[in-house]
C-alpha positions as CSV (number, residue, x, y, z in Angstrom):
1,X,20.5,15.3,72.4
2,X,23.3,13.0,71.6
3,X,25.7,13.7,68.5
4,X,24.0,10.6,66.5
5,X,20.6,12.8,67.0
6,X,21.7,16.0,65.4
7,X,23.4,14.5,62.7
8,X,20.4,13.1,61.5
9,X,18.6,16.3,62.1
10,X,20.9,17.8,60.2
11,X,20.9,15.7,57.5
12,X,16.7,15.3,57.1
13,X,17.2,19.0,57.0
14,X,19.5,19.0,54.5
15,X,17.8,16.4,52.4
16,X,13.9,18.6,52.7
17,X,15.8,21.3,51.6
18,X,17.0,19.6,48.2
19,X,13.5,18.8,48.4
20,X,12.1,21.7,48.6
21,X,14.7,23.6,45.9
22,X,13.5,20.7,43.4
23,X,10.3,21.1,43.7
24,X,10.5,25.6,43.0
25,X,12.3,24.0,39.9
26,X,9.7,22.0,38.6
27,X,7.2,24.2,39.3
28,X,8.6,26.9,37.7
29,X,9.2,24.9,34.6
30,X,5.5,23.8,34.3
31,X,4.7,27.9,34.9
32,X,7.1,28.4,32.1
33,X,5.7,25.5,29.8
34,X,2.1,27.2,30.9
35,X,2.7,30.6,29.9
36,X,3.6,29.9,26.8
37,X,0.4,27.4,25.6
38,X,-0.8,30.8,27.2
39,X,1.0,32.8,24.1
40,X,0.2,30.2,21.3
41,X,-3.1,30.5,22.3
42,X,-3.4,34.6,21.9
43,X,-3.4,35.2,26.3
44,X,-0.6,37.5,26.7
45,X,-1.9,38.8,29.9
46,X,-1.9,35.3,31.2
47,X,1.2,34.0,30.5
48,X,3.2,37.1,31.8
49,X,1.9,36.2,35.1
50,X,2.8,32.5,34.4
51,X,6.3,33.4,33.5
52,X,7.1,36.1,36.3
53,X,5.7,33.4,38.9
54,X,8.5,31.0,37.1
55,X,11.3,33.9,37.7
56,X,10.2,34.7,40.9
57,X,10.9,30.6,42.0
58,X,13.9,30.0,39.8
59,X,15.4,33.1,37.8
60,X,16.5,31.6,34.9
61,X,17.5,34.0,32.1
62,X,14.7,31.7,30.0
63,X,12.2,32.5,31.7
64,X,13.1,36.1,31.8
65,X,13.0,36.4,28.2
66,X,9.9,34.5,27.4
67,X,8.4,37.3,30.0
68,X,10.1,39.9,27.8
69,X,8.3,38.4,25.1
70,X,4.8,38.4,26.4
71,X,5.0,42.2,28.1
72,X,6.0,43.5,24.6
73,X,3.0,41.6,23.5
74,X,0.7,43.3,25.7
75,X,2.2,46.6,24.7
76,X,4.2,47.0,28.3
77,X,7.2,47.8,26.9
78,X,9.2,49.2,29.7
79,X,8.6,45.9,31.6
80,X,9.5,44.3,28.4
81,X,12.9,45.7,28.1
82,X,13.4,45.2,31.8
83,X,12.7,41.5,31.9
84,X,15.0,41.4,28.7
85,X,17.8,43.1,30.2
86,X,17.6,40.9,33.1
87,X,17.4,37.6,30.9
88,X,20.9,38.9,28.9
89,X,23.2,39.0,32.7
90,X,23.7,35.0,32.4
91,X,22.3,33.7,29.5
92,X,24.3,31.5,26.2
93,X,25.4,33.0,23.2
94,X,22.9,32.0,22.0
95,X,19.9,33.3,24.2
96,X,21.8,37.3,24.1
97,X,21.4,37.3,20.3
98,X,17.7,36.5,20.3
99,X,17.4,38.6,23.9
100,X,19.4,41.4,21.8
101,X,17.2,41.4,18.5
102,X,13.8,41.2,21.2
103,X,15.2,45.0,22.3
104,X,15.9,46.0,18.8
105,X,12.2,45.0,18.4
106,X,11.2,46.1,21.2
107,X,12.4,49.7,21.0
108,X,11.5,49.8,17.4
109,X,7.8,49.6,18.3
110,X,7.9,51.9,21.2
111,X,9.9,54.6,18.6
112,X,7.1,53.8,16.1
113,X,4.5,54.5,18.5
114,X,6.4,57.4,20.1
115,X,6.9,56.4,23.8
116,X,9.7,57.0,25.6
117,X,11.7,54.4,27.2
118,X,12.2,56.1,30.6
119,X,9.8,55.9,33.2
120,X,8.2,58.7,34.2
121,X,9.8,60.3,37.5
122,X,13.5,58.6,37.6
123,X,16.2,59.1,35.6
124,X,17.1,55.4,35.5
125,X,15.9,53.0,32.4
126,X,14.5,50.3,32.6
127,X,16.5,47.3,33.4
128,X,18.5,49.1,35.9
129,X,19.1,47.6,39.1
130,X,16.8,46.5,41.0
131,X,14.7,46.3,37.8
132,X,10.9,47.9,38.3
133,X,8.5,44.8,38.3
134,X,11.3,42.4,38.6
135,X,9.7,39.8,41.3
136,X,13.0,38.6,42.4
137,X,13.8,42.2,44.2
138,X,12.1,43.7,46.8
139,X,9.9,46.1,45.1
140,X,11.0,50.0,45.3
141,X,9.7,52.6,47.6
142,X,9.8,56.2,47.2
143,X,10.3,58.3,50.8
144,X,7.9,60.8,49.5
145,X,5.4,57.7,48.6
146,X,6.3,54.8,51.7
147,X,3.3,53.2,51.4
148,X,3.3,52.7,47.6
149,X,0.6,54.7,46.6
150,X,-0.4,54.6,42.7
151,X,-0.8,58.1,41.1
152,X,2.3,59.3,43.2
153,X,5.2,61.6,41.0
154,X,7.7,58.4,41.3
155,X,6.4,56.3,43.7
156,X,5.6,52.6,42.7
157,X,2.4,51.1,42.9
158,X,1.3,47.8,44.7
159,X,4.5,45.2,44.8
160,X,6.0,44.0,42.1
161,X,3.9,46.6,39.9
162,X,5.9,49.3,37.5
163,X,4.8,52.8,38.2
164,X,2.2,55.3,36.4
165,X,3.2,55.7,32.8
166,X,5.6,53.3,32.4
167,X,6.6,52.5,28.8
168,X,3.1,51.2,28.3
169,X,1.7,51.4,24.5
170,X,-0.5,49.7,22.3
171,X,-0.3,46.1,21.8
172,X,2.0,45.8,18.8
173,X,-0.1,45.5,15.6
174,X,1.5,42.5,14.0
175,X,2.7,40.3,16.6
176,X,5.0,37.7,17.3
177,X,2.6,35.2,17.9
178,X,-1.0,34.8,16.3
179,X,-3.8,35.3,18.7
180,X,-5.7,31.4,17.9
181,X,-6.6,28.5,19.1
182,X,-4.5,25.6,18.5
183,X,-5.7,23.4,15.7
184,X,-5.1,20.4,13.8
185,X,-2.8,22.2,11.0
186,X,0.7,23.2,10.2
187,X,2.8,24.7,7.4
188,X,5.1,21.3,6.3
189,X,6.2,18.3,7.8
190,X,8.4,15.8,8.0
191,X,8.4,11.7,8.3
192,X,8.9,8.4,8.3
193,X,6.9,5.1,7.4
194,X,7.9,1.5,7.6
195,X,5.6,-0.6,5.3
196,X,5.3,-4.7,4.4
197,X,3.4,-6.6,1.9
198,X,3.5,-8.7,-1.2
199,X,2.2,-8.3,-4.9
200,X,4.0,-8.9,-8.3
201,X,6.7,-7.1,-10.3
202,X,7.8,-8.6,-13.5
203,X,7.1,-12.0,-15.1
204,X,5.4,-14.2,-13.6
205,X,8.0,-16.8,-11.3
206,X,11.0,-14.2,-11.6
207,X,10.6,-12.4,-8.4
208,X,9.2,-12.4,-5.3
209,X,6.2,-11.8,-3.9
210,X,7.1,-10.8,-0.2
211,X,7.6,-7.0,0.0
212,X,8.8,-4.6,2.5
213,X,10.3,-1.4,2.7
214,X,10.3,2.0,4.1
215,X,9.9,5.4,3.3
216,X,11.0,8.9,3.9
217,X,8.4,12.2,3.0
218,X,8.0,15.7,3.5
219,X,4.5,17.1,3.4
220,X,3.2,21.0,2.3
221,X,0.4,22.4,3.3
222,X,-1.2,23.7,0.1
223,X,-4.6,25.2,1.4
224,X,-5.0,25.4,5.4
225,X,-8.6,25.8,4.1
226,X,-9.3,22.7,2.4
227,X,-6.8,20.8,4.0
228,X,-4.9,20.1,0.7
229,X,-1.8,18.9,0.4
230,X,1.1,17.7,-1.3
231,X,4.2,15.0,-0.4
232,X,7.3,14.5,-1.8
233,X,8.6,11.0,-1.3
234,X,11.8,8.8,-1.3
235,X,11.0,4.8,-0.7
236,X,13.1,1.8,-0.9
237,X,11.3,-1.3,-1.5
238,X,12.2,-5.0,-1.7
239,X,10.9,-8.2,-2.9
240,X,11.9,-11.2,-1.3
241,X,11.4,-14.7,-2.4
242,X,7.6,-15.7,-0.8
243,X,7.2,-19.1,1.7
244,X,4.9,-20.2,-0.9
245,X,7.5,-20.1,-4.1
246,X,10.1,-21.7,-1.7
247,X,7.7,-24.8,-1.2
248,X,6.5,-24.8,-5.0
249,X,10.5,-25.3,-6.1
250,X,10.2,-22.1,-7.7
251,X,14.0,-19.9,-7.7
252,X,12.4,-16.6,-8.0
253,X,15.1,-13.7,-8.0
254,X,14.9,-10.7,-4.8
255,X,14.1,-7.2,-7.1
256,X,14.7,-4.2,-4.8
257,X,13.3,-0.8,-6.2
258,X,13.9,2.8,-5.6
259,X,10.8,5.1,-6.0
260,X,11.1,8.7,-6.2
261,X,7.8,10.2,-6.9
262,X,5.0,13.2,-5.6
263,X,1.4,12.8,-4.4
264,X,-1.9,15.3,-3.4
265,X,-3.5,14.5,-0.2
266,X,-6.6,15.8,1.8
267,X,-7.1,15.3,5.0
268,X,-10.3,14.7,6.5
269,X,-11.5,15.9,9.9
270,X,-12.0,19.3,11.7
271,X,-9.8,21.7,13.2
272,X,-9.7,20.8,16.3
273,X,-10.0,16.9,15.6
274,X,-6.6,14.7,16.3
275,X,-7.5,12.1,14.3
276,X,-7.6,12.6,10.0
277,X,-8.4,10.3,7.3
278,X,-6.1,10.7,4.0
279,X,-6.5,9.6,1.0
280,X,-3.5,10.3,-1.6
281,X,-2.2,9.6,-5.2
282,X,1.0,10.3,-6.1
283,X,3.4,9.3,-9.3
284,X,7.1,8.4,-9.4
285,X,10.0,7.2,-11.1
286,X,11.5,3.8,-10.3
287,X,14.5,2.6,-10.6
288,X,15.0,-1.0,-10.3
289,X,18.1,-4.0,-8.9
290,X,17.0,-7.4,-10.0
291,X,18.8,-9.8,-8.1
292,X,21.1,-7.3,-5.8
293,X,23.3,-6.5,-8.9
294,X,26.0,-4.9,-8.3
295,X,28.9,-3.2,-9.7
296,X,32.0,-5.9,-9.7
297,X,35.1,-3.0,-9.7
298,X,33.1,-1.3,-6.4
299,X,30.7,-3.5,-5.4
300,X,28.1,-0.9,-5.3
301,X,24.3,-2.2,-6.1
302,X,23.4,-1.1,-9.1
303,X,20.0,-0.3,-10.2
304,X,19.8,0.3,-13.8
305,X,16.5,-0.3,-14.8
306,X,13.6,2.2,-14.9
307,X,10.1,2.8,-15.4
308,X,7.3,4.9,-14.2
309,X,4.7,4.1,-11.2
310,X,1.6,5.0,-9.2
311,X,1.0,5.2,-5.5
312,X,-2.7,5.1,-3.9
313,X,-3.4,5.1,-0.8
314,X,-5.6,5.4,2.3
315,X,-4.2,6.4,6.0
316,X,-5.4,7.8,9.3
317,X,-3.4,9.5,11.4
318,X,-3.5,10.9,15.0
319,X,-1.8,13.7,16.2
320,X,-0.4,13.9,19.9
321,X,1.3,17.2,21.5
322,X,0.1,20.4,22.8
323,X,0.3,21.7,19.2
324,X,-0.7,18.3,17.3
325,X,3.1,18.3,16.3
326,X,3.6,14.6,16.8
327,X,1.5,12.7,14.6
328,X,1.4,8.6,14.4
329,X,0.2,7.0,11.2
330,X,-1.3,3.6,10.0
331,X,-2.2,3.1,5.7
332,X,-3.1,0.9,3.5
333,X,-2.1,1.2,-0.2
334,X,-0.8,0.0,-3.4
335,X,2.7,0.8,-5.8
336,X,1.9,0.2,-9.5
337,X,4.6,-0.2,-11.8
338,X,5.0,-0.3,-15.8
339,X,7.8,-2.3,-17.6
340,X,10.8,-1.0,-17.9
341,X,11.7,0.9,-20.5
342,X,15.2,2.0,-19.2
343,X,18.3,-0.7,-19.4
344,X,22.2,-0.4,-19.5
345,X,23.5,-1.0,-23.0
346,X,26.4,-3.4,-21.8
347,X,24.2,-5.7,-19.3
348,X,20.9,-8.3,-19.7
349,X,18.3,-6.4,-21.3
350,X,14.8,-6.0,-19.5
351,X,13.3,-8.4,-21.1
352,X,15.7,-11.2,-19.5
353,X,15.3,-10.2,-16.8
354,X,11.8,-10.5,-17.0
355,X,10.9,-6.6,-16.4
356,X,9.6,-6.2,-19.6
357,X,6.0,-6.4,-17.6
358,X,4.9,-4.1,-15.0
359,X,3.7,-5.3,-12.0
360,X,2.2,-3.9,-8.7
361,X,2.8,-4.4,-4.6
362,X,0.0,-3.8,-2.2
363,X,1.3,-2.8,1.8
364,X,0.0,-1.7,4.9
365,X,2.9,0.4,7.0
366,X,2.7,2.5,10.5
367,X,4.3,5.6,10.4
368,X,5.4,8.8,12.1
369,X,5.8,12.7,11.0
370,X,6.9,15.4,12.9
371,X,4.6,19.0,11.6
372,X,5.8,22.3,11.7
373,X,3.9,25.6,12.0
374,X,5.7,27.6,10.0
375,X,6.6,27.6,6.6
376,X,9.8,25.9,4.7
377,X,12.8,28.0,4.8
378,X,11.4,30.9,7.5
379,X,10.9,30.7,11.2
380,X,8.8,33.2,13.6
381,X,10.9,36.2,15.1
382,X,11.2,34.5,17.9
383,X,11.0,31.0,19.7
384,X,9.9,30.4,23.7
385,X,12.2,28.9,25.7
């Protein structure tokens, strides 16, 4: 075989074996993203087997500890507190602190339930190495049990299998994750909506009647139940002179407007359904820039007039993502507003600027929000990795 040959023998071997190390990699990270749709959905059985199929290709300490996590939920805590101890050898900062409160919690159930932490038979605990159950070692054998025998004093049972009376308990009574299928609800959200339009604020000819704008909201879940609701809201609209006041002759003034406001909202669809129908009124306070005025010692637009407003609206939105986290939007509504009834004491008053009458802007805007399952300002014991 000449030298040309072997190189690229060589080299295809090299190049199958990247390959080949990639593809462990990937697999183990859809295990991993298995196991734990597995835990969200309640099948703690399940997704340990997903996640000690993902150590046992790539042992990553992440994948260790979401194994930690689903033994303790099955009540195996000595496989629990091995997996942990495993995932805190080469993990961040900031996977040892979770990995270090998961065996606080961990041996604070098995205390609670009386079980000892020691396997039965050895004097090591678990996590020792080679850890018992840990697919990544050979498994264990006893010389008084070669062939593995359960029921043996020490011996392990079939590979990769902890032996007799191993730190197993009940299933924790309140667990880290809630034992449900995933549905079409969450605690809060967060989102973001761009919106166009046109209507009429003011007197008639002193604005605008293009409008466009965006706005920013965070929805709360009120009632899972009912699907109630309510949003809180920031939008920034503005009124540009229309194509149609431009050919009349007409100089109409830009107005841009600052709403701040709430709203109740229902959605309407089923649990599981992706797509809901909302209809929501809301209120707000507007605060109002004829003409992009601005402050002349900082240049800062000023918006010193301000009156009270409405919102209605219609949407439907569809929600994408294992967990219906990622939710696109498309509405139709209105933004009524009264005069003004708020002016600066050293500038035009509202009525010259013609916002001594209220007006109103109709829009259609596409949207997206971001949901959360849990609710504003806590978070679950613990996260998946």
């Amino acid at each position: 075989m000449s030298r040309l040959s072997i190189a690229l023998v060589a080299a295809s071997s090299l190049v199958g074996t990247a390959a080949l190390a990639e593809t462990q990699a990937e697999i183990a990270a859809r295990e991993n993203e298995d196991g734990k749709t597995l835990m969200f959905a309640g099948n703690y059985a399940e997704a340990s087997l997903k996640f000690q199929s993902a150590v046992a290709r790539v042992p990553e300490p992440k994948y260790f500890f979401n194994l930690c996590t689903s033994r303790f939920q099955e009540g195996k805590f000595g496989e629990a507190l091995t997996a942990c101890n495993a995932a805190d050898k080469n993990a961040d900062e900031k996977l040892k602190d979770k990995t270090a409160k998961m065996i606080a919690k961990i041996r604070e159930e098995a205390n609670k339930q009386g079980i000892d932490l020691q396997p039965q038979g050895g004097g090591a605990s678990p996590g020792d190495t080679p850890p018992v159950g840990d697919p990544t070692q050979p498994p264990v054998t006893d010389p008084n049990n070669p062939n593995g025998q359960p029921g043996g004093p020490t011996g392990p049972g079939p590979a990769g299998q902890p032996p007799e009376g191993y730190a197993v308990g009940r299933p924790p009574t309140v667990g880290l994750f809630q034992a449900q299928p995933v549905e079409n609800k969450y605690a809060w959200s967060l989102g973001l909506d761009f919106y166009f339009g046109g209507g009429q604020i003011g007197q008639k000819d002193y604005y605008g009647t293009a409008a466009s704008g965006l706005r920013i909201k965070a929805d709360y879940m009120l009632n899972a139940a009912s699907r109630l609701g309510a949003q809180g809201y920031f939008q920034f609209s503005h009124l540009g002179q229309g194509e149609e006041q431009t050919m009349a002759g007409i100089s109409a003034y830009t107005l841009d407007v600052i709403d701040i406001g709430i709203a109740g909202y229902k959605h309407i669809c089923g649990p599981r359904s992706r797509g809901c129908l909302t209809p929501l009124l809301g209120a707000h306070l507007s605060m109002m820039s004829p003409a992009n005025e601005v402050d002349t010692s900082t240049g800062d637009q000023l918006f010193n007039y301000g009156g009270v407003g409405a919102r209605a609206e219609l949407g439907y939105s569809y929600a994408l993502g294992r967990r219906y986290e990622h939710v696109l939007g498309v509405s139709a509504g209105v933004n009524l507003y009264t005069a003004a009834f708020s002016e600066p004491s050293d500038g035009y008053t509202a009525q010259e600027w013609g916002l001594d009458k209220g007006g109103y802007a109709g829009y259609f805007s596409i949207g997206y929000t971001y949901r959360f399952k849990t609710p504003f300002g806590s978070s679950p014991f613990v996260t998946l990795e």
